[in-house]
Backbone as CSV, one residue per row, in Angstrom:
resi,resn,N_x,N_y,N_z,CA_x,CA_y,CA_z,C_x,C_y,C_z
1,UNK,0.850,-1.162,0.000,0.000,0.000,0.000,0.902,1.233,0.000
2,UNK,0.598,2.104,-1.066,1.567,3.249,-0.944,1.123,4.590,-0.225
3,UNK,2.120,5.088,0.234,1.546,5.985,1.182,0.866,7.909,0.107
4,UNK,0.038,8.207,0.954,-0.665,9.407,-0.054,-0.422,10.594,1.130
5,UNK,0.409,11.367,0.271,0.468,12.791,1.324,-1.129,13.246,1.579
6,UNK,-2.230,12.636,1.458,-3.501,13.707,1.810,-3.922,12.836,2.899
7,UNK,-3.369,12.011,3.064,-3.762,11.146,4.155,-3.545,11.732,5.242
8,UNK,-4.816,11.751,6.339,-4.788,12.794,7.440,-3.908,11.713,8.816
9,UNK,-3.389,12.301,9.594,-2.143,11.448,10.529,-3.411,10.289,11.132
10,UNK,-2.924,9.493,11.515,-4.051,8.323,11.926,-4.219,8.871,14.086
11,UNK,-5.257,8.689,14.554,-5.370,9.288,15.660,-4.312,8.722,16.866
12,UNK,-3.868,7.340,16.372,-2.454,7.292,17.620,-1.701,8.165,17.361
13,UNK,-1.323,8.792,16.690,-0.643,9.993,16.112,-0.522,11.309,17.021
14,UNK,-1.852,11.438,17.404,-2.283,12.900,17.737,-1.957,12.704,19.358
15,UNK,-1.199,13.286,20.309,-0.793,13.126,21.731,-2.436,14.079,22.431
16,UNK,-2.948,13.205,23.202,-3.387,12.965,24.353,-3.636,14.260,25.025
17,UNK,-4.636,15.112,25.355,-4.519,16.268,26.416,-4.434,15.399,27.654
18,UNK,-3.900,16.012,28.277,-3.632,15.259,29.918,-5.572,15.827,30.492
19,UNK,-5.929,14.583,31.273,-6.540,14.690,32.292,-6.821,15.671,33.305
20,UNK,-8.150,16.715,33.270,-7.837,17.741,34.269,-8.344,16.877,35.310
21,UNK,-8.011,18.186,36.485,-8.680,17.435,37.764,-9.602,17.916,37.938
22,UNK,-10.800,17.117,38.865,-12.007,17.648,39.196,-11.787,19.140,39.605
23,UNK,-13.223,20.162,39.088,-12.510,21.801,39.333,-13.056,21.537,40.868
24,UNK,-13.241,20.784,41.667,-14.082,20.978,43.080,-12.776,20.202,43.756
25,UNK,-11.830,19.506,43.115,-10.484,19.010,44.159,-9.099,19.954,43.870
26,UNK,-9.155,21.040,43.486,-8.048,21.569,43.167,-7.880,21.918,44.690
27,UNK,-7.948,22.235,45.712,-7.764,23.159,47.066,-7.464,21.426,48.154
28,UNK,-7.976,20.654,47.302,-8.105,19.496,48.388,-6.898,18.688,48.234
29,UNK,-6.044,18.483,49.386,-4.766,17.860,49.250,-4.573,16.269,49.321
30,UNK,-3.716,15.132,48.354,-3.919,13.870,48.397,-3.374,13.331,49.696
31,UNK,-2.973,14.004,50.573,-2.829,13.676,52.026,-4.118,13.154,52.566
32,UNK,-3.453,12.300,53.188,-4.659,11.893,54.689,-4.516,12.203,55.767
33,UNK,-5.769,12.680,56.672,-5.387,13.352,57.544,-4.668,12.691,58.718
34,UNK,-4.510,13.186,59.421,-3.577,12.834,61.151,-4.767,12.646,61.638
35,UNK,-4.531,11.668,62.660,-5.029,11.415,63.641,-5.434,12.655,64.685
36,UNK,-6.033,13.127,65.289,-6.476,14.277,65.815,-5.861,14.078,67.314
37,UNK,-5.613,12.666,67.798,-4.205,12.776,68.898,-2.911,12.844,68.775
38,UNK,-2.553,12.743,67.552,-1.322,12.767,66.797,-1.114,14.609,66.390
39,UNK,-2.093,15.181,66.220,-2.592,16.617,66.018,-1.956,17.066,67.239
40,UNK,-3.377,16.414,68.557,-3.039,17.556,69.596,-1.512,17.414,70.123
41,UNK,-0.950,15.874,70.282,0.542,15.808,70.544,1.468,16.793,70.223
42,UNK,1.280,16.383,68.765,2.517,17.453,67.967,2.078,19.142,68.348
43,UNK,0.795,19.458,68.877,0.685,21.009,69.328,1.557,20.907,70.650
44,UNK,1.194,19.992,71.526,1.583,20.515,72.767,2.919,20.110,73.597
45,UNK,3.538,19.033,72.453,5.108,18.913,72.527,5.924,20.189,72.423
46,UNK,4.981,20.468,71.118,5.614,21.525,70.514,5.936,23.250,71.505
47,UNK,4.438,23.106,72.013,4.501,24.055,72.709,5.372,23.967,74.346
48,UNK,5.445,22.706,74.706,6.238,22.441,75.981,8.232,23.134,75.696
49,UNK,8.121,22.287,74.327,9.667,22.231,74.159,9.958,23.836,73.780
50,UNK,9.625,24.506,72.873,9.582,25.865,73.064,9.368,26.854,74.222
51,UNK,8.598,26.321,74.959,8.390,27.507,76.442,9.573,26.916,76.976
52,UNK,10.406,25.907,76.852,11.311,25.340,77.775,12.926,26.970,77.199
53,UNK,12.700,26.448,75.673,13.739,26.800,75.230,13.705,28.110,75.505
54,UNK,12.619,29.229,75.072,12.210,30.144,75.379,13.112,31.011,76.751
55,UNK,12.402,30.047,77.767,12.921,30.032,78.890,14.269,30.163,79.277
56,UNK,15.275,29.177,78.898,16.299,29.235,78.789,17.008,30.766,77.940
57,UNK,16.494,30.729,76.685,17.035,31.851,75.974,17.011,33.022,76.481
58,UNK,15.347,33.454,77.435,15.495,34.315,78.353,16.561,34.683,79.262
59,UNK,16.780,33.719,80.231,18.205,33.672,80.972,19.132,34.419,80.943
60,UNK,19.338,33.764,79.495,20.791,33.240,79.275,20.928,34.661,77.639
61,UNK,20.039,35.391,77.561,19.895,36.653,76.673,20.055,36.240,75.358
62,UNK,19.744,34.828,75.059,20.330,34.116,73.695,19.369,34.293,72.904
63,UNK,17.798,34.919,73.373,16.805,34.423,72.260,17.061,34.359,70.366
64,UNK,17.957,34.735,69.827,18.504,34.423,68.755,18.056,33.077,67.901
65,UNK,18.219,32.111,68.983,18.534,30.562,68.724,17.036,29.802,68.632
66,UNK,15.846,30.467,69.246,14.785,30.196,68.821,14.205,29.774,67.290
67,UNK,14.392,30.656,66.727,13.510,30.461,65.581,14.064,29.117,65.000
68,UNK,15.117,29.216,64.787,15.794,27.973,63.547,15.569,26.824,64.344
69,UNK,15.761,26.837,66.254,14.973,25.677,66.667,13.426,25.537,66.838
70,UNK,12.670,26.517,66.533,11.127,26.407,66.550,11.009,25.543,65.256
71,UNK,11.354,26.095,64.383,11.276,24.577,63.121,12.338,23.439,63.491
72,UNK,13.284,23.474,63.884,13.332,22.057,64.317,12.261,21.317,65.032
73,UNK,11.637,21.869,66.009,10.608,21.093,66.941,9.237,20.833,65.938
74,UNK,8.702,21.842,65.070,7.846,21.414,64.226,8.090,20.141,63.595
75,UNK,9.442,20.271,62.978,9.186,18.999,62.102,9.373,17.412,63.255
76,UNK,10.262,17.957,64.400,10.458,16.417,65.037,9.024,16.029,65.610
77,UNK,8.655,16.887,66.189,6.955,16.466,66.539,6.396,16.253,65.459
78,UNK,5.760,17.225,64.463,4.664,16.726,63.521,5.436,15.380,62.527
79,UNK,6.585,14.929,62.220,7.197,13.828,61.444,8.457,12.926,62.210
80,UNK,7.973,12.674,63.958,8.984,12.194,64.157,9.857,11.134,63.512
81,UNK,8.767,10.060,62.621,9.644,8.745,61.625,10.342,9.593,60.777
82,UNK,10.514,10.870,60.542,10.989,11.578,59.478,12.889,11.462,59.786
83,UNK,13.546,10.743,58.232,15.023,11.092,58.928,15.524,12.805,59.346
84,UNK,15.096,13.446,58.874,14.978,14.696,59.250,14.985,15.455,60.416
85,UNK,13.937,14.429,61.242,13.941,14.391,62.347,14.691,13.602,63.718
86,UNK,15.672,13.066,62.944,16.297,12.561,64.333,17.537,12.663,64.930
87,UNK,17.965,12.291,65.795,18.950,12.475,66.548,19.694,13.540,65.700
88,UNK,20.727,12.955,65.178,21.732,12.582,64.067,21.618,14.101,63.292
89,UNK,20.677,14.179,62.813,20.036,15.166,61.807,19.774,16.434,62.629
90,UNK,19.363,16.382,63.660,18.703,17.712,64.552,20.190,17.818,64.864
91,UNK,21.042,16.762,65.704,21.541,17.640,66.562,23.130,17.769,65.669
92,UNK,23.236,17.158,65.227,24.522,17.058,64.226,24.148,18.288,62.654
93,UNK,22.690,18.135,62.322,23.000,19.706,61.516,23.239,20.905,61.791
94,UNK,22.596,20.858,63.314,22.816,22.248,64.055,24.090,22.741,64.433
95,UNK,24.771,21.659,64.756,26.365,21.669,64.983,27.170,21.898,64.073
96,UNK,26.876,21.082,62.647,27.611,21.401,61.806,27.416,22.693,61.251
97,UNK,26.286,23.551,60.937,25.857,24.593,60.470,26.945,26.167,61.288
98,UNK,27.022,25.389,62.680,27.160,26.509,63.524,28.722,26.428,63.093
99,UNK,29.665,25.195,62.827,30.631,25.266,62.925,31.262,25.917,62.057
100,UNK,30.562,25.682,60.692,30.734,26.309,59.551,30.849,27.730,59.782
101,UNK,29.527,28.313,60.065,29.625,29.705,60.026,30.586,29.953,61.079
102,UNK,31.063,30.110,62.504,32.001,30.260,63.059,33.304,30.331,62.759
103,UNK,33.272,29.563,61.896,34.648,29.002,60.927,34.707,30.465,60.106
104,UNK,33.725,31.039,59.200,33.678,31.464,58.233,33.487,33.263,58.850
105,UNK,33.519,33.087,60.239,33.138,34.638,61.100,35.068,34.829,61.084
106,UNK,35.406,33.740,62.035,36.742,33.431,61.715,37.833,34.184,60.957
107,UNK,37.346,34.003,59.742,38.557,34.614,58.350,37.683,35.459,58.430
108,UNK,37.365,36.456,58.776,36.824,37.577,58.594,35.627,38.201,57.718
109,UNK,34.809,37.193,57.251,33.677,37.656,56.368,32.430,37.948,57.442
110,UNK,31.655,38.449,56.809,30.263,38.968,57.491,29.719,39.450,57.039
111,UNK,28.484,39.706,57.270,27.264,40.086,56.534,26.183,39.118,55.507
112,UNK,25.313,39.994,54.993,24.459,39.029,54.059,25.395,37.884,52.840
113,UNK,26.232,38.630,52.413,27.017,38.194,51.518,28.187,36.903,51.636
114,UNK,28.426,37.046,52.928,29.337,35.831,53.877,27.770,35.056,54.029
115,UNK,26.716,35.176,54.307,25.752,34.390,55.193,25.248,33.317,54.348
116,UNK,25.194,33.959,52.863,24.755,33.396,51.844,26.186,32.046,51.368
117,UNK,27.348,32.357,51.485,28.111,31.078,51.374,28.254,30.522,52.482
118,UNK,28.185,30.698,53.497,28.145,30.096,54.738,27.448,28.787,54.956
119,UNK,26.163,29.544,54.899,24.751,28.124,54.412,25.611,27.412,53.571
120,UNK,25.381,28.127,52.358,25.851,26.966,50.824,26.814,25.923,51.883
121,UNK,28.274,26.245,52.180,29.212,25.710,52.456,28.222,24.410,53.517
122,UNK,27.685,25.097,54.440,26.763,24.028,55.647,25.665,22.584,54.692
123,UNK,25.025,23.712,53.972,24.189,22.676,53.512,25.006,21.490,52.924
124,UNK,26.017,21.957,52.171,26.938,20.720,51.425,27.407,20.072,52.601
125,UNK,28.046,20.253,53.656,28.474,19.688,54.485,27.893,19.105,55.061
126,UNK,26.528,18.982,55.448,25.436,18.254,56.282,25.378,17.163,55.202
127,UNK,24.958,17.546,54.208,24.622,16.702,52.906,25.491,15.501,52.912
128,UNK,26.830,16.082,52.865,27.912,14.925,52.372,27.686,14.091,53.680
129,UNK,27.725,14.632,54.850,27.967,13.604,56.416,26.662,13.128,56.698
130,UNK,25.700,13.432,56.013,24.354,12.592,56.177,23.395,12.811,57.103
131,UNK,23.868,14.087,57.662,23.518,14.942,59.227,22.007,16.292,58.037
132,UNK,21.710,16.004,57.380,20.761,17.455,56.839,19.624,17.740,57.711
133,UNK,19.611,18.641,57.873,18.324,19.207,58.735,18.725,21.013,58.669
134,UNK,16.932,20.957,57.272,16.758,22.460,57.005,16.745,23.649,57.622
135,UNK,16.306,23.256,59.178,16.265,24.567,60.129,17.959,24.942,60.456
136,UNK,18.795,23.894,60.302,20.060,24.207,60.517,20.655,25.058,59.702
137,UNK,20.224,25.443,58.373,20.732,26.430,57.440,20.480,27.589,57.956
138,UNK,18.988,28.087,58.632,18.594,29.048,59.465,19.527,28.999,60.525
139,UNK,20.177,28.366,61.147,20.856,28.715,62.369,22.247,29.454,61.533
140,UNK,22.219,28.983,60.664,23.715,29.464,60.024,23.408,30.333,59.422
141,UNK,22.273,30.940,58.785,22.184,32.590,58.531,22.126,33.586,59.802
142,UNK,21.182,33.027,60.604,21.438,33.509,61.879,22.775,33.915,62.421
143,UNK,23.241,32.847,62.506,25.068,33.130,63.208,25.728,34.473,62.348
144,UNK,25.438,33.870,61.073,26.639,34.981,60.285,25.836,37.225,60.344
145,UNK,24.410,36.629,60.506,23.955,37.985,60.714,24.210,38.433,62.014
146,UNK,24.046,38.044,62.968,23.804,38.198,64.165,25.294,38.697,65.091
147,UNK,26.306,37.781,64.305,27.500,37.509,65.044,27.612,37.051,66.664
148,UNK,26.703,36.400,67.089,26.607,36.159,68.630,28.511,35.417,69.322
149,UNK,28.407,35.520,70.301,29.642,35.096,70.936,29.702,33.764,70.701
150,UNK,30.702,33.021,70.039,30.275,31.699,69.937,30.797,31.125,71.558
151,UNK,31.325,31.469,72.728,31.347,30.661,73.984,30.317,30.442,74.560
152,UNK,29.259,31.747,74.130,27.741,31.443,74.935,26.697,30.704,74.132
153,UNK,26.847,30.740,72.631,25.932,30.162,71.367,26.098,28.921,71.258
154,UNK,27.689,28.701,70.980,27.421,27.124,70.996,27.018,26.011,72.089
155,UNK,27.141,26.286,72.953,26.517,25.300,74.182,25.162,25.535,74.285
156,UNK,24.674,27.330,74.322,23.061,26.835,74.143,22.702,26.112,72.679
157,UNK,23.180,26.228,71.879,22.576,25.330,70.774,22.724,23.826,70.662
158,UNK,23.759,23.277,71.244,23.636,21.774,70.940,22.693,21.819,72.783
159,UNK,22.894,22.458,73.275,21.575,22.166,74.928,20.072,22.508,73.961
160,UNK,20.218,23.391,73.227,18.917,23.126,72.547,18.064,22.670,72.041
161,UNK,19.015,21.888,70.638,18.997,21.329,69.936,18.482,19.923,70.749
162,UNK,19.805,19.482,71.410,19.248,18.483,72.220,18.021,17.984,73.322
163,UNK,17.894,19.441,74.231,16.853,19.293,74.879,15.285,19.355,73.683
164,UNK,15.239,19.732,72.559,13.953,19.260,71.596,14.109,17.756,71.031
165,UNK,14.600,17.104,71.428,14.956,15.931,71.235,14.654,15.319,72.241
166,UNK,15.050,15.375,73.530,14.237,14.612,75.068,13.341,15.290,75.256
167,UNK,12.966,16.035,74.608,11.053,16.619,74.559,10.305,15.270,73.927
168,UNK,10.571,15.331,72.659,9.791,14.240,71.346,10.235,13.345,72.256
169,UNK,11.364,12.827,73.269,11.456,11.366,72.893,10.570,10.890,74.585
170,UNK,10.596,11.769,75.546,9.422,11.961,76.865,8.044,12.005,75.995
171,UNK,8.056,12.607,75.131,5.831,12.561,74.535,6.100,11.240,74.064
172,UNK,6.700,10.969,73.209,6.890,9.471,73.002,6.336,8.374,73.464
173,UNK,7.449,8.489,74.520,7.736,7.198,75.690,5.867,7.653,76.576
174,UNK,5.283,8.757,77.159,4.162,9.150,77.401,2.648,8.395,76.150
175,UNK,3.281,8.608,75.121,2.069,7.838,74.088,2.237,6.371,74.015
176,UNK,3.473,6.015,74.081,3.784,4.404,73.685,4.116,4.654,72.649
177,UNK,4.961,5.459,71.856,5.374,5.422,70.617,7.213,5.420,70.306
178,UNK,7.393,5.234,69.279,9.284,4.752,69.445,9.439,5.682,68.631
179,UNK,10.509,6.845,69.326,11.503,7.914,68.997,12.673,7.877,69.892
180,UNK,13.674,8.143,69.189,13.836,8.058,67.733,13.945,6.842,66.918
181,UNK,13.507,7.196,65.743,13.754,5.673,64.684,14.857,5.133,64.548
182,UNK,15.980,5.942,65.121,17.150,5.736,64.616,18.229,6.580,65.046
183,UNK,19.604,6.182,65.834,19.837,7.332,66.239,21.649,7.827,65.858
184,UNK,21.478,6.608,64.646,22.730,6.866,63.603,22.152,6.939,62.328
């Protein structure tokens, strides 16, 4: 059979519009929800381990160190199976992040412009040692803006870091549940 240029393309030919989605599920997420004790947990871990830290930061005039650990505690409560969330990851990104930038206060850089390779340098470094945890990049913009003393910063931060860690792992042991998953 010879082929005839008027011949219109045969319909396997013609690619497919993709599938919309229902216009009434666009807002609705393919998540399932939490458990609504798994909800109130992760609120009021959350809120214990923060008034703790809080507390401390008060003291000790550090409040600085809050925020980048307020998302740490979000994610170890709301995803404790999360590797993200454990030991290893909380308290070893925070460390490494801090060391970096310290390092990098060190040779003399500072400002937005140091803060911005600082991270970079941290994030790769967490990355390669297997330690990543995102709020730790925040501790390391923090450091390089802030310039805090590192004799008083670094001990509250790995006491920080760590005490949101025997927060999750007391609600835990309180629910019957196993945290951490893992603690290499």
């Amino acid at each position: 059979m010879a082929f005839d240029a008027r011949e219109e393309p045969a319909a396997a030919d013609v690619p497919e519009r993709p599938a919309k989605r229902p216009a009434n599920r666009w807002w609705k997420p393919d998540e399932p929800r939490l458990p609504r004790r798994t909800v109130a947990s992760a609120a009021i871990t959350t809120s214990v381990g923060l008034t703790v830290l809080v507390a401390v930061g008060a003291l000790t005039q550090q409040t600085a160190l809050v925020p980048p650990l307020a998302a740490t505690m979000a994610i170890v409560t709301a995803t404790p199976h999360s590797p993200l969330a454990q030991p290893r990851h909380v308290i070893g990104g925070h460390m490494l992040a801090c060391l970096v930038c310290f390092a990098v206060l060190a040779l003399g850089w500072h400002g937005p412009w140091a803060a911005a390779v600082a991270c970079g340098i941290a994030c790769g470094l967490v990355l390669a040692l297997k330690a990543a945890h995102p709020p730790a990049m925040a501790t390391a913009v923090m450091i390089m803006l802030a310039h805090p003393p590192a004799t008083h910063f670094v001990p509250l931060l790995a006491a920080g870091a760590v005490l949101l860690v025997v927060v999750q792992m007391i609600s835990s042991r309180l629910q019957q549940e196993v945290y951490p998953a893992s603690w290499w």
